[in-house]
C-alpha positions in Angstrom: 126.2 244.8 128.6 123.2 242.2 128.1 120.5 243.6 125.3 117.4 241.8 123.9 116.3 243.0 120.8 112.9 241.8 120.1 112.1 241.4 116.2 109.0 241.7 114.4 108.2 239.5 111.2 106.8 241.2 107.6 104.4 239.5 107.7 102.3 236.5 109.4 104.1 233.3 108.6 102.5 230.2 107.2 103.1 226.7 107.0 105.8 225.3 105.0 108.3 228.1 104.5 111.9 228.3 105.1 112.7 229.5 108.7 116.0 230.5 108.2 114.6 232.8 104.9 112.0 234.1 107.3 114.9 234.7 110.2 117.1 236.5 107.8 114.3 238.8 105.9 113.3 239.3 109.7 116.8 240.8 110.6 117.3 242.7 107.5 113.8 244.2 107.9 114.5 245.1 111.6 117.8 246.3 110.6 119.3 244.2 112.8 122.2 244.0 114.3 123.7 240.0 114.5 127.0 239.5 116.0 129.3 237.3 117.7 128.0 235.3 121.0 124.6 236.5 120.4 121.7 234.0 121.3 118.4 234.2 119.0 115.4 232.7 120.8 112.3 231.6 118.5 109.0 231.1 120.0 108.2 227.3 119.5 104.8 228.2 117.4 106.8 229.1 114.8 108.9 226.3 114.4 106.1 224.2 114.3 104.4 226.4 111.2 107.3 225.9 108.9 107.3 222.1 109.8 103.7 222.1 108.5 102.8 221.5 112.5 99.4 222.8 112.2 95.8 220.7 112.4 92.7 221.0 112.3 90.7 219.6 114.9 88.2 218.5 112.4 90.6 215.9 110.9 91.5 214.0 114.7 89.6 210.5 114.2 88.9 208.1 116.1 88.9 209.2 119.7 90.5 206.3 121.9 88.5 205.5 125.0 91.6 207.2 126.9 90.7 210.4 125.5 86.8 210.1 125.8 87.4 209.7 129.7 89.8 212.5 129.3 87.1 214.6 127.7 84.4 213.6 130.5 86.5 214.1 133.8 87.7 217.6 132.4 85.3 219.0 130.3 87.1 219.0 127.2 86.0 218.6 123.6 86.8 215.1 122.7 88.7 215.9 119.5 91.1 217.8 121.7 91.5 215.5 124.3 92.3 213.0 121.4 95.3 215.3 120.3 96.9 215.8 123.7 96.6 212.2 124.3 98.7 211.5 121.0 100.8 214.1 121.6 101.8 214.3 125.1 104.5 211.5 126.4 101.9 211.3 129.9 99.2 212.7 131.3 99.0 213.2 134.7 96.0 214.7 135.4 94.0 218.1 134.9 91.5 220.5 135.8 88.3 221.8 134.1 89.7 222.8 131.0 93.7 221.4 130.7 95.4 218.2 131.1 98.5 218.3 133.0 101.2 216.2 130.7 104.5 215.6 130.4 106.1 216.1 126.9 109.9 215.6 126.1 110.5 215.2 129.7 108.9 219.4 130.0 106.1 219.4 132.3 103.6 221.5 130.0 99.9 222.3 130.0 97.9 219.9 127.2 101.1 218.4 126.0 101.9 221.3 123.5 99.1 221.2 121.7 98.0 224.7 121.5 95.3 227.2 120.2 97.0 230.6 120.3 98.4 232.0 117.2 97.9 228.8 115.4 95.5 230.3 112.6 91.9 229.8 111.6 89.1 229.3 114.4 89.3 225.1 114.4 93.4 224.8 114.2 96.0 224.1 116.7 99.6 224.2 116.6 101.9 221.0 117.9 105.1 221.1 119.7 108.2 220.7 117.4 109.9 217.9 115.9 113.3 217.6 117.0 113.4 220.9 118.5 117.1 220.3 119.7 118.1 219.2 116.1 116.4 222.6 114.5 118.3 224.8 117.0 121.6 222.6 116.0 120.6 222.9 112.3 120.2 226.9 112.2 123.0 227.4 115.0 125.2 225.8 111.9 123.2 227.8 109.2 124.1 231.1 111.5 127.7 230.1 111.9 127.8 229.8 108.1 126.7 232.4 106.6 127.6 235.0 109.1 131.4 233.2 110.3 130.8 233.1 113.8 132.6 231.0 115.8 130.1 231.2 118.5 126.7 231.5 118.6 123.5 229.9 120.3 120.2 229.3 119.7 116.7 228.4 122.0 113.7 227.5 121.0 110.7 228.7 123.6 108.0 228.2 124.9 105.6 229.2 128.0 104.1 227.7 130.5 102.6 227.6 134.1 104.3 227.3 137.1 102.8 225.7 140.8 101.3 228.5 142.7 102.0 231.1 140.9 99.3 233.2 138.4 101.1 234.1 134.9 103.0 232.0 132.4 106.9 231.8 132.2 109.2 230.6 129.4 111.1 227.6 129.1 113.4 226.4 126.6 112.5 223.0 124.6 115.8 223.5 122.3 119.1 224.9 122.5 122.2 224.5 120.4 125.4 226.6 120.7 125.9 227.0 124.5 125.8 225.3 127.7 122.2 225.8 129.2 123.2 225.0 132.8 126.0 226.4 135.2 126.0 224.2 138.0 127.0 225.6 140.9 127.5 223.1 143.4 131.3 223.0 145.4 131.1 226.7 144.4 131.1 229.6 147.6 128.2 232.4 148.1 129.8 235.6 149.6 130.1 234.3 153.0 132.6 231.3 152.3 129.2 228.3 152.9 129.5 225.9 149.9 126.6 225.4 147.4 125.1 222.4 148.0 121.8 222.2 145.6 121.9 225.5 143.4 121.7 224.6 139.7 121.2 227.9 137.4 119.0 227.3 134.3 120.4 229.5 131.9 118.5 229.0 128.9 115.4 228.5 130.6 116.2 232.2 132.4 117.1 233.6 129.0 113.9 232.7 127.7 112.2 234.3 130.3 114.0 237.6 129.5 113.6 236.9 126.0 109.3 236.5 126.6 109.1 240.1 128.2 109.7 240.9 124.2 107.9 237.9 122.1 104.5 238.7 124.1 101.4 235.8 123.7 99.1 237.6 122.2 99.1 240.0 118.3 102.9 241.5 118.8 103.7 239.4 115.7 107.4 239.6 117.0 108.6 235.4 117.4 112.1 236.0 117.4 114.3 238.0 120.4 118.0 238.4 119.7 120.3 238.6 123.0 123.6 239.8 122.9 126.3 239.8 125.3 125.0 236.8 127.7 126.9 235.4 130.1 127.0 231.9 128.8 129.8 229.3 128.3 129.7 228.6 124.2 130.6 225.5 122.7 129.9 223.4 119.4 129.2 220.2 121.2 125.7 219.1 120.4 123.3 219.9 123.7 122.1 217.0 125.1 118.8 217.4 125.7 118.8 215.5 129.0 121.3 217.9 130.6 118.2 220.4 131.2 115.9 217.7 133.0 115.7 216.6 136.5 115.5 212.7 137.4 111.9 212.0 138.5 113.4 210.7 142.2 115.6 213.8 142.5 112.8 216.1 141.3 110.9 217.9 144.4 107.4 218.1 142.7 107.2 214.6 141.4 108.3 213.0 145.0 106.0 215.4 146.6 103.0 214.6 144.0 103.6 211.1 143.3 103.6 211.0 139.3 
């Protein structure tokens, strides 16, 4: 039967320390339960706090010309604008308020950068580095110390999606299982073949997972799943195998970007 245990942290974690440490107190102090063919998803902020992924806003200097016409059209605070603009891979547009970007091939609002749970009043968290490589690394780490032969990891975060209020989750990193069934040349229950259906598995398991994380003070970044109906394997993910081609993809043919 598929359970999600969500688990809350000791204590609020800081930049620099050992994420695997923190996972492990975090388990122990839950009194948790880690088994074969579970999944642990980790909300993306955290990631970034161990990797020292946290800046002030005070410290972004110069601002480009890009990111002063940013700040203009949309009503943003130059120094934040500046940050998006390094960090995001494009920016498509915005609204008062948020750029529209494109990081790691993830449409995401304000290309990760983000103020939530970040820490003091002028700080902001980043995406990530390498989020694929950090799920490999502690999906090995897990394997290790525990002896599991299979096990998988996300990492997550939330965003918006067209037309509909509320945020959702989406996974920026996986390591341990395959993150998409395709079910294309397969039958629904009246014999017609699937022609277009592609499941995303870790992106729907993060969305089961963010029921427990919350957004706001639940202080609770990592969700273990158990029992998931998911193919495991210790081939690396390739981190292309989640993304849609920009001329197959319905929204970017539709809104020309």
């Amino acid at each position: 039967m598929l359970l999600a245990v969500g688990l809350k942290t000791t204590h609020i974690i800081r930049s620099g320390e050992n994420l695997f440490d923190v996972i492990c107190e975090t388990l122990v102090a839950n009194n948790a339960q880690v088994q074969e063919r579970s999944i642990l998803v980790i909300a993306e902020t955290l990631v970034g706090t161990s990797q020292n992924r946290i800046i002030s806003l005070a410290s972004i200097s110069p601002i480009s010309p890009e990111a002063e016409k940013y700040a203009r059209d949309y009503g943003l605070d130059p120094q934040f604008a500046q940050l998006v603009y390094q960090e995001a891979d494009e920016i498509i547009g915005g609204i008062p308020g948020m750029l529209f970007t494109v990081k790691q091939g993830i449409l995401i609002a304000n290309g990760g950068v983000d103020k939530s749970n970040a820490g003091e009043e002028d700080e902001y968290s980043l995406w990530p580095e390498d989020p694929f490589g950090v799920a490999a690394d502690l999906c090995k780490k897990f394997k290790d110390k525990f002896g599991f032969q299979e096990f998988g990891i996300i990492i997550s975060d939330s965003r918006v999606q067209p037309l509909r209020r509320g945020i959702v989750g989406v996974a920026i990193g996986v390591a341990g299982f395959q993150p998409i069934d395709d079910c294309r040349g397969r039958c629904d229950l009246f014999g017609h073949e699937m022609k277009w259906t592609t499941r995303a598995l870790a992106d729907q398991l993060t969305d089961l997972a963010h029921l427990l994380l919350g957004e706001c003070d639940e202080q609770t970044p990592f969700v273990l799943i158990h029992d998931a109906p998911v193919e495991f394997t210790s081939e690396a993910i390739d981190p292309k195998a989640m993304l849609m081609p920009k001329d197959e993809d319905l929204f970017s043919r539709i809104l020309n970007f």
